[in-house]
C-alpha positions as CSV (number, residue, x, y, z in Angstrom):
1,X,62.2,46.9,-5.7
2,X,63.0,43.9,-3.2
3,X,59.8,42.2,-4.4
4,X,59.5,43.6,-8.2
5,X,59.5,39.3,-9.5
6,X,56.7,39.1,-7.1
7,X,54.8,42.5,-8.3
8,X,55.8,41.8,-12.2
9,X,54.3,38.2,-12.0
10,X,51.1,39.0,-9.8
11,X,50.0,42.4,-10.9
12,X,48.2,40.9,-13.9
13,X,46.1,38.5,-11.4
14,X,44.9,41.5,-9.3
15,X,43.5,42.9,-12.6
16,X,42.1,40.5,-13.7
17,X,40.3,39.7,-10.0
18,X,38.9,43.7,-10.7
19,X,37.4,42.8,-14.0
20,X,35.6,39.7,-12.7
21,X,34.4,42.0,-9.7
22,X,32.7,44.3,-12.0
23,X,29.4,44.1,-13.4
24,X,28.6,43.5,-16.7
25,X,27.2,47.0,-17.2
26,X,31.2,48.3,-16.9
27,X,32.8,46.2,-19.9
28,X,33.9,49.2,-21.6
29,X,36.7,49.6,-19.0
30,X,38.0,46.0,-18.9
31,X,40.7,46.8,-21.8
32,X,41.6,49.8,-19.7
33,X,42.3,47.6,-16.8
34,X,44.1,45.2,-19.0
35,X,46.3,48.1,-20.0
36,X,46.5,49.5,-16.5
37,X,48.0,45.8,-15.3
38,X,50.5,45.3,-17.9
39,X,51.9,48.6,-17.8
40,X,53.3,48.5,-14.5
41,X,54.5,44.9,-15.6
42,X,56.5,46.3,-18.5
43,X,58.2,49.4,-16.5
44,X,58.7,46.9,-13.7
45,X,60.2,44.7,-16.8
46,X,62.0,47.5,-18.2
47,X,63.9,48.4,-14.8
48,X,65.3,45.0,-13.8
49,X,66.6,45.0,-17.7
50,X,68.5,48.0,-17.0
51,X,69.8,47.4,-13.8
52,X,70.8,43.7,-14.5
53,X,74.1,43.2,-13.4
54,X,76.7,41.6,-16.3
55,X,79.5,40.9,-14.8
56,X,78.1,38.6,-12.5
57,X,76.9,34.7,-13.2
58,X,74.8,34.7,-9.6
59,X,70.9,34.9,-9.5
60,X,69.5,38.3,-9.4
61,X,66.6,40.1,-7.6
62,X,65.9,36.9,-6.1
63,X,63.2,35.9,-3.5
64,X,63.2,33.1,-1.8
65,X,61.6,32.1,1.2
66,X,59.7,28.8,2.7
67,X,56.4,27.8,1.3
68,X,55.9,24.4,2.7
69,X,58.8,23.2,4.3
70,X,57.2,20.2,5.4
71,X,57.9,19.3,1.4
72,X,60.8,21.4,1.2
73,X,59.0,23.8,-1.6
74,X,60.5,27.4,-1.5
75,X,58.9,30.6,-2.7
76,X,62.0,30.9,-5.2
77,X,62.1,33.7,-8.0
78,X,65.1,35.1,-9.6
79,X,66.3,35.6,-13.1
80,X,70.0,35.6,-15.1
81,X,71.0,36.3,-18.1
82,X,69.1,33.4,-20.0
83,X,65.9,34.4,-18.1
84,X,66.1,38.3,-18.5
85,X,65.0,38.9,-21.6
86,X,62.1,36.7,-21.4
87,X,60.8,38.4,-18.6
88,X,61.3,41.9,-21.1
89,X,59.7,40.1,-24.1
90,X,56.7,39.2,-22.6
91,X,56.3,42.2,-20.4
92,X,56.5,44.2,-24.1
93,X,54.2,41.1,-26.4
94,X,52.1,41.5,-23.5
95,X,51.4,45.0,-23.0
96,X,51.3,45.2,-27.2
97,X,48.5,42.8,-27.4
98,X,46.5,43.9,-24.8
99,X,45.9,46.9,-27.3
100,X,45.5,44.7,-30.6
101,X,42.9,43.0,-28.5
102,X,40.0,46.5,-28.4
103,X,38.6,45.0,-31.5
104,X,36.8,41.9,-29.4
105,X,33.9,42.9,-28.7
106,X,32.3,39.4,-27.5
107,X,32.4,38.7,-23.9
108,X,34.9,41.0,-23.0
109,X,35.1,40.4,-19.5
110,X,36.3,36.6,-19.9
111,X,38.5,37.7,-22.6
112,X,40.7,40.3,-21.1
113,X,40.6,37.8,-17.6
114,X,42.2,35.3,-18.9
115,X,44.4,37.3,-20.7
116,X,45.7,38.4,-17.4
117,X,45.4,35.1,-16.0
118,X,47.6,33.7,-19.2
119,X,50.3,37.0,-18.6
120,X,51.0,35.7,-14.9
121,X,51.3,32.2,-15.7
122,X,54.0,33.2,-18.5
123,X,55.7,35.6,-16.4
124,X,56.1,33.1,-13.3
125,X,57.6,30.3,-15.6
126,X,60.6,32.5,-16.4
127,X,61.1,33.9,-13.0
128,X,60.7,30.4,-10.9
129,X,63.5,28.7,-9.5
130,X,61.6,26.1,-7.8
131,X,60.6,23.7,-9.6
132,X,57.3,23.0,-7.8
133,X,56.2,26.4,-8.2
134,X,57.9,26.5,-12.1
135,X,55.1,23.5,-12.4
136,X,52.2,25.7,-10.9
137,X,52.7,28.7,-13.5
138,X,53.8,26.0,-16.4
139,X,49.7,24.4,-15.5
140,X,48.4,27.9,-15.5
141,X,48.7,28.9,-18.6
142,X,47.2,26.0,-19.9
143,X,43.8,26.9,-19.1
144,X,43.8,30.4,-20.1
145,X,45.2,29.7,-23.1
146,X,42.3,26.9,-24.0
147,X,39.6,29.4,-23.7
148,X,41.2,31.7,-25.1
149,X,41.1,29.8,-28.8
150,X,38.3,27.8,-27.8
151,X,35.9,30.6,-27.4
152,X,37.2,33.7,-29.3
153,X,39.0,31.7,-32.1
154,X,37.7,31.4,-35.7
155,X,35.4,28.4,-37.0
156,X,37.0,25.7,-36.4
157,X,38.0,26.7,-33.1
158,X,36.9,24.0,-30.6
159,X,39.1,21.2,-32.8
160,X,42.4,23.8,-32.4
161,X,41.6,23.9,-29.0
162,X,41.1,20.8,-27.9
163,X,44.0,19.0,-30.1
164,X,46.3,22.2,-28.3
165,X,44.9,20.7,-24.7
166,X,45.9,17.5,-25.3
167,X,49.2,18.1,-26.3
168,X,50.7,20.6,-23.8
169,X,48.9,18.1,-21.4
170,X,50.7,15.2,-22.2
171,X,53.5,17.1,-22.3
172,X,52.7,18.8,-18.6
173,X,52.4,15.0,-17.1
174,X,55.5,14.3,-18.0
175,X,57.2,17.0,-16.9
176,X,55.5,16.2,-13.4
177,X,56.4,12.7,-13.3
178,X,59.9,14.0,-13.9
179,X,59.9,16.2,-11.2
180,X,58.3,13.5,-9.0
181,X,61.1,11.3,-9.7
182,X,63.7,13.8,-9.0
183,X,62.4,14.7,-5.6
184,X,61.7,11.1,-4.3
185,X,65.0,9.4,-5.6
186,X,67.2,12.3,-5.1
187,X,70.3,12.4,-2.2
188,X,68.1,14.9,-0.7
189,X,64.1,15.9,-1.2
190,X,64.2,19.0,-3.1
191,X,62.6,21.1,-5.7
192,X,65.4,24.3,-5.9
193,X,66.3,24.2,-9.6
194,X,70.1,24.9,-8.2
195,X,70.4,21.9,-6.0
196,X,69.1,19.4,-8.3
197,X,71.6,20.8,-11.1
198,X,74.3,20.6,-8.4
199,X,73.2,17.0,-7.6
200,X,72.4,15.4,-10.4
201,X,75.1,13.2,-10.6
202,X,73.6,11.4,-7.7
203,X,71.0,9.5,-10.3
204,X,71.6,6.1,-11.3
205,X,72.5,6.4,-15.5
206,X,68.9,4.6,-16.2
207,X,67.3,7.0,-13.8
208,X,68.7,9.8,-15.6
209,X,67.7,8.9,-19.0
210,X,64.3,8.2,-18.4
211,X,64.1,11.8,-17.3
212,X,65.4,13.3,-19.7
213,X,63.3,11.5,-22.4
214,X,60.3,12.6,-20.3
215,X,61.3,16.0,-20.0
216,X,62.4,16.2,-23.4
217,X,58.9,15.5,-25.1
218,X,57.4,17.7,-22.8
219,X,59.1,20.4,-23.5
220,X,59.6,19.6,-27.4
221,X,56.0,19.6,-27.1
222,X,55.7,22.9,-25.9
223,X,58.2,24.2,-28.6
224,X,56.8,22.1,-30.6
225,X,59.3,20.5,-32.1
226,X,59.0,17.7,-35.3
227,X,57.0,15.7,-35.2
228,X,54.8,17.4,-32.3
229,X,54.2,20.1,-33.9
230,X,51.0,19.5,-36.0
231,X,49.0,20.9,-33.0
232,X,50.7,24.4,-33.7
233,X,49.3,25.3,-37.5
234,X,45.9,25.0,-36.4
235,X,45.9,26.9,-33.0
236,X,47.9,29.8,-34.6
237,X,45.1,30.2,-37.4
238,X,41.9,29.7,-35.0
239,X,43.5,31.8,-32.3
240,X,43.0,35.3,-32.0
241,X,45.3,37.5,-33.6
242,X,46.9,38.6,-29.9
243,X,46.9,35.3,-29.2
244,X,48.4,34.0,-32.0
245,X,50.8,37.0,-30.8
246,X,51.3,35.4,-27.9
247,X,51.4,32.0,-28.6
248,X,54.4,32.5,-31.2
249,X,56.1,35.2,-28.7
250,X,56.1,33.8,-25.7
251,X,54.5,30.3,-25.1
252,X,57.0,28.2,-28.0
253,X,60.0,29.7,-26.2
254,X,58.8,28.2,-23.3
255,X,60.0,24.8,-24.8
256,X,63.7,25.9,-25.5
257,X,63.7,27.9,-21.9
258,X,63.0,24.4,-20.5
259,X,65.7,23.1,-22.3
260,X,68.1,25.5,-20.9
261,X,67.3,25.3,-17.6
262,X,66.5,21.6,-17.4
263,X,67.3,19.1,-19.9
264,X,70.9,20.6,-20.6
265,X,72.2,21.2,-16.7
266,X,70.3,18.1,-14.7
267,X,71.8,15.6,-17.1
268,X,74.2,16.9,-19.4
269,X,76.4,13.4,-19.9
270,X,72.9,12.4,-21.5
271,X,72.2,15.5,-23.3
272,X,75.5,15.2,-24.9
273,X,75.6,11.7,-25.6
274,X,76.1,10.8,-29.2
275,X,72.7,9.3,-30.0
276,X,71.0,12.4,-28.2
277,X,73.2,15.0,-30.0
278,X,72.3,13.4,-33.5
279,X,68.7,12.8,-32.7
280,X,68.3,16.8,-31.7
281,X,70.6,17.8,-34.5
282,X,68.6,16.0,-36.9
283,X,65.4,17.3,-35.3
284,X,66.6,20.4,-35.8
285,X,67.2,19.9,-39.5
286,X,64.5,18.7,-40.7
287,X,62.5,21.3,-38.7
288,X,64.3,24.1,-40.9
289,X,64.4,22.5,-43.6
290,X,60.7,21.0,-43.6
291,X,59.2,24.2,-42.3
292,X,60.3,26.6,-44.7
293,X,58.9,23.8,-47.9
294,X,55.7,23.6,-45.8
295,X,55.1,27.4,-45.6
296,X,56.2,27.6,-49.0
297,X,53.1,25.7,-50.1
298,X,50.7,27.4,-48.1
299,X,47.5,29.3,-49.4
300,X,46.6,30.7,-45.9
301,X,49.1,33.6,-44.9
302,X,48.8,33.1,-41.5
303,X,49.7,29.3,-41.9
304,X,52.4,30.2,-43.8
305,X,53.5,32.2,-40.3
306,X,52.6,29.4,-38.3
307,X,54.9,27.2,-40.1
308,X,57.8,29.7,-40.2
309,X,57.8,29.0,-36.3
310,X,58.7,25.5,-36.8
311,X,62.0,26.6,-39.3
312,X,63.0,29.5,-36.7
313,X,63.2,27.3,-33.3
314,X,64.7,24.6,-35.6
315,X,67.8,26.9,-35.5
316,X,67.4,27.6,-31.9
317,X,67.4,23.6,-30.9
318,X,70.6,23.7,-33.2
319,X,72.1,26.4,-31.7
320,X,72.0,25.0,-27.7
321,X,73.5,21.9,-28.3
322,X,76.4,23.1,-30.3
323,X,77.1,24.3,-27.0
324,X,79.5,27.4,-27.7
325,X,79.2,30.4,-26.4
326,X,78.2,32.3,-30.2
327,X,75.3,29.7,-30.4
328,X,73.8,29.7,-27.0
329,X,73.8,33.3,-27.4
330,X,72.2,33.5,-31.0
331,X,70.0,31.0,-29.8
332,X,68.7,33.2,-26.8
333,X,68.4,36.2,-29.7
334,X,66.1,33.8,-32.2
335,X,64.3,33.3,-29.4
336,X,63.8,36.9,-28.7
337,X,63.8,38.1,-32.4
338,X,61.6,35.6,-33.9
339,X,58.6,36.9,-30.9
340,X,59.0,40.0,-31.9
341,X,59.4,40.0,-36.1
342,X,56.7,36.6,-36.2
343,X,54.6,38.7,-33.1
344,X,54.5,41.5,-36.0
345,X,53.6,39.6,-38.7
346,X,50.6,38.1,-37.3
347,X,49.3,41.1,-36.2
348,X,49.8,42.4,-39.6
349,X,47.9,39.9,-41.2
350,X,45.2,40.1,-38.6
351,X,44.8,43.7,-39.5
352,X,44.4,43.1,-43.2
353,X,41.7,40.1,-42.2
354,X,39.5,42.8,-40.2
355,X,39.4,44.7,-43.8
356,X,39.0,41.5,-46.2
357,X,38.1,38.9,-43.9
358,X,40.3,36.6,-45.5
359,X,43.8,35.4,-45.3
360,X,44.1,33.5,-48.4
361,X,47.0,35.0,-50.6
362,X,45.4,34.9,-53.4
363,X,42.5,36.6,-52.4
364,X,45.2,39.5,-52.4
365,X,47.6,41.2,-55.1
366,X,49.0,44.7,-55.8
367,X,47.7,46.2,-52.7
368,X,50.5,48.0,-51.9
369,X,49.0,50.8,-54.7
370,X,45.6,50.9,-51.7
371,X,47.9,50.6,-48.3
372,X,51.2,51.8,-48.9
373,X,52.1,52.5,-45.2
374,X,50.9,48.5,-44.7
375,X,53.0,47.4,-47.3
376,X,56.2,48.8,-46.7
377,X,55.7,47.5,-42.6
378,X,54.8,44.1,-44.0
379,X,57.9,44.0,-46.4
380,X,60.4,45.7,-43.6
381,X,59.2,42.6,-41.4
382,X,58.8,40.0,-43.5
383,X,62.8,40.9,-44.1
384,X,63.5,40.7,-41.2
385,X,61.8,37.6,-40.8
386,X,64.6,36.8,-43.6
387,X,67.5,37.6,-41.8
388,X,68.3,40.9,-44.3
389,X,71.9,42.5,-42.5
390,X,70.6,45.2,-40.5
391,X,67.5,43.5,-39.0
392,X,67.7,41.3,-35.7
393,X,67.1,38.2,-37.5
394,X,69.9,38.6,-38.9
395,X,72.3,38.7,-36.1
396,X,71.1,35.7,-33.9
397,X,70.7,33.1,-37.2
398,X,74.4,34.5,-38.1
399,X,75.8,33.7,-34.1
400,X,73.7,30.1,-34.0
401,X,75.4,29.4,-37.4
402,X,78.7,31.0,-36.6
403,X,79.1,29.2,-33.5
404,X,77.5,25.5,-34.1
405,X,79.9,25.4,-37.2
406,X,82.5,24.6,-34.9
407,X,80.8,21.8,-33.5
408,X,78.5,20.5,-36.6
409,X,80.2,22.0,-39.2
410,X,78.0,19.6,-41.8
411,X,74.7,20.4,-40.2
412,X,75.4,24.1,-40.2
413,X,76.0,23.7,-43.9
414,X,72.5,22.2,-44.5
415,X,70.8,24.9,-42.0
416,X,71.5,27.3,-44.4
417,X,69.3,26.1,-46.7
418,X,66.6,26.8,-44.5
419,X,67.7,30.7,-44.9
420,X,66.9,30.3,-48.7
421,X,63.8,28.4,-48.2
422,X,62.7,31.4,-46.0
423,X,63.5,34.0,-48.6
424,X,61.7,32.2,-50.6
425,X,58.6,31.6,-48.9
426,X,58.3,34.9,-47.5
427,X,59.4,36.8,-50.8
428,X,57.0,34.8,-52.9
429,X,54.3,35.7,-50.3
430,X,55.2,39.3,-50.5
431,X,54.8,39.5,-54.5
432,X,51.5,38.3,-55.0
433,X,50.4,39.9,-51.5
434,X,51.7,43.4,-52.6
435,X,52.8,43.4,-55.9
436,X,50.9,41.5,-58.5
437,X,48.6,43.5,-60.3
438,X,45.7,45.1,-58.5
439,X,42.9,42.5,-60.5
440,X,40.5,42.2,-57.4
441,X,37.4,44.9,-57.0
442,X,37.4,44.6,-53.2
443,X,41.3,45.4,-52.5
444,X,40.4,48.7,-54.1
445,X,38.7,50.2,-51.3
446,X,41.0,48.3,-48.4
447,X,41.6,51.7,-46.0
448,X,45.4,52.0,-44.7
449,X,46.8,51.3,-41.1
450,X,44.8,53.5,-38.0
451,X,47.2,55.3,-35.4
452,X,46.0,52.1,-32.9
453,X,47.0,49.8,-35.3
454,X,50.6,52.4,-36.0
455,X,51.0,52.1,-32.1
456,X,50.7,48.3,-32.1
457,X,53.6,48.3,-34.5
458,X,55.8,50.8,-33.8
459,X,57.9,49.3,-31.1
460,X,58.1,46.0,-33.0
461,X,59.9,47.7,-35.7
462,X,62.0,49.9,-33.0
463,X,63.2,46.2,-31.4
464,X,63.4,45.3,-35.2
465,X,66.4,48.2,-35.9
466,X,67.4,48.7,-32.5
467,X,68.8,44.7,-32.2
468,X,69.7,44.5,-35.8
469,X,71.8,47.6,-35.8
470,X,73.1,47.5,-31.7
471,X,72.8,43.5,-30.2
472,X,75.0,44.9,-27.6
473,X,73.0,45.3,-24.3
474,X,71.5,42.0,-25.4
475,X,74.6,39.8,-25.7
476,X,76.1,41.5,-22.8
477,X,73.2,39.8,-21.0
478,X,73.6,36.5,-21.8
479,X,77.5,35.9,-22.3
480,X,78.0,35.2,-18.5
481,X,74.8,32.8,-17.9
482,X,75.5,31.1,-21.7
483,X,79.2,30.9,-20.7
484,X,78.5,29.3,-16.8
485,X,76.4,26.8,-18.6
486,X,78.7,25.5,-21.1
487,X,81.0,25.5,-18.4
488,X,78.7,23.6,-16.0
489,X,77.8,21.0,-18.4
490,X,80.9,20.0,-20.2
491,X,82.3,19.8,-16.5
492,X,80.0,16.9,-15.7
């Protein structure tokens, strides 16, 4: 397994070079490639998880080797305990939605290719140490991702995609004219993400915040964080329901990666500057707080979802820069947790669309009586969207809170409203979804979860129990990469 980054990240691209190689006449076994590409990824996935060492801080399974030295780019992979379970969440929202997605049945061969093409991009982000080639998989996924909602979304499809181009666009220039700037102005050319960290002290004080700002929006947008987030709402409900999978999984914690391995390491005496510190505090606030009253006013269930995004990374922003060991950690598991309970929750209200084609709430009510197997997996994650004890929501809101209380002991207070908010929201939803009465003729005959559909779900609600009852292989994970950072920055 010397090259298993390399295999995990590129095995996706051979498939999807096999599907575009086939004719037309073949597209019945382009979602059997799909599957055959992602689940080497996911064993691949599942076998650096269990062999990660946690005693150690150092970069692990890592490749590196030069790419164009002339430039002094590197082929540099490797993962640590803030990367790890990235790599394992999108190997598994990957390899999930690959069979959520049989049901397209319109140009199947550029769907499931792009797919692929998206599942490498995502992969390489979290595996790059190089910041050059971090920047070729960050671009990559753009495209796929366009497409993807621009040609297979719902009707208004071509505004959500566009509007998510321009975005994440503006976003990805400035993250390149960052990255420009630290190559060309820094003691020495270089794009290893370890050397500028270990260097960054060599930037002028005006160089240094004009980075950070830059790479601050871009990845905020990418998060999205208030106020960029209004592109999110409307490419989660035109999207795809494995895309909005996807999107929700994967792609937002690509914002709050960045922040871990950029904007807090490269510059941490502006990161924790006081006017930063209360600008993403605040941020962070009013994205829990205004999130959760948002969804609570939504007609469109999967809006609703798309706005619980906003509250969850709200506490994930809060939790990194309270900088403690508790909140880097239970802002690593939101990260993972709300992927996989969010993940679920749009694929369950995609399912119940392909019966009523509809996902207005009220078009709903008491039809837990018609699908009782859909109900009682919509309440179990909906709860655990919550944060119920027991769940895995539950345990990483409880550590952001636990630990940023030490450092914004106020804020922390005022973050748990956002926990009420999201009972609220999601409850609410719940009663007139499953348990007002059954008034509507066409619920009557709505037809219970399939075994595909069971086998989409099932190991979300295993990752559901497993993390809520047993964090520990998670934590165990993280504690030595979250502790070398907090040591790293407060030491600069």
């Amino acid at each position: 397994m010397s090259h298993a980054l390399t295999l995990i990240t590129f095995i996706p691209i051979a498939g999807m070079a096999l599907i575009l190689a086939l004719p037309d006449s073949m597209k019945n076994i382009y979602k059997w490639i799909a599957v055959a590409a992602t689940v080497p990824q996911l064993a691949i996935a599942l076998y650096l998880y269990e062999h990660f060492d946690t005693t150690t801080t150092a970069v692990q399974f890592a490749e590196k080797t030069a790419w164009m030295p002339a430039y002094h780019i590197t082929y540099f992979m490797g993962v640590d305990g803030i990367s790890i379970s990235m790599v394992l969440l999108t190997a598994i929202i990957m390899f999930i939605s690959v069979f959520a997605s049989f049901g397209i049945n319109r140009a199947e061969k550029g769907y499931y290719a792009m797919l692929l093409m998206l599942d490498t991009g995502m992969m390489g982000v979290f595996v790059s140490l190089d910041f050059f080639l971090f920047y070729i998989f960050w671009e990559v996924m753009l495209l796929p991702m366009y497409f993807l909602i621009g040609i297979w979304g719902g009707p208004r499809r071509e505004y959500a995609a566009i509007k998510f181009f321009l975005y994440t666009l503006l976003g990805s220039v400035l993250i390149l004219l960052a990255m420009l700037g630290l190559y060309y102005y820094g003691a020495t050319p270089t794009f290893d993400l370890t050397e500028l960290a270990a260097n960054s002290s060599h930037y002028s004080v005006g160089f240094q915040r004009i980075v950070w700002i830059a790479l601050f929006i871009g990845f905020a947008i990418k998060i999205p964080a208030f106020p960029f987030h209004t592109w999110l709402p409307d490419a989660h409900v035109e999207a795809p329901t494995a895309i909005s999978v996807i999107l929700a999984g994967v792609l937002l914690k690509m914002g709050t990666y960045g922040f871990l391995r950029f904007a807090l390491p490269f510059f941490p005496a502006v990161a924790l500057s006081q006017t930063v510190q209360m600008v993403i505090v605040t941020l962070s606030l009013v994205g829990i707080i205004y999130g959760g009253l948002v969804a609570m006013v939504q007609p469109d269930f999967k809006k609703l979802i798309a706005y619980s995004s906003v509250a969850h990374l709200g506490f994930v922003m809060l939790g990194i820069w309270a900088l403690t060991v508790q909140s880097v950690q239970g802002a690593l598991l939101v990260m993972i947790n709300h992927g996989i309970s969010t993940g679920a929750l749009f694929f369950l209200v995609g399912m119940i669309y392909e019966r009523r084609h509809s996902r207005l709430i009220d078009a709903y009510g008491g039809i837990a009586r018609v699908v009782p197997l859909f109900a009682a997996i919509l309440t179990v994650v909906s709860l655990s969207s919550i944060g119920l004890p027991g769940t895995n929501g539950f345990v990483g809101e409880f550590l952001v809170l636990l630990g940023a209380f030490r450092t914004y002991p106020v804020a922390v207070a005022l973050a748990t409203t956002g926990v009420i908010i999201a009972a609220a929201y999601l409850l609410w939803a719940l009663q007139r979804v499953l348990f007002n009465p059954l008034d509507k003729h066409e619920n009557e005959k709505l037809t219970d979860l399939t075994p595909r559909e069971l086998a989409v779900l099932i190991p979300l609600l295993a990752c559901i129990v497993w993390i809520g009852v047993y964090p520990k292989p998670f934590l165990t994970r993280m504690e030595p990469a979250a502790r070398q950072l907090i040591e790293q920055v407060r030491a600069k």
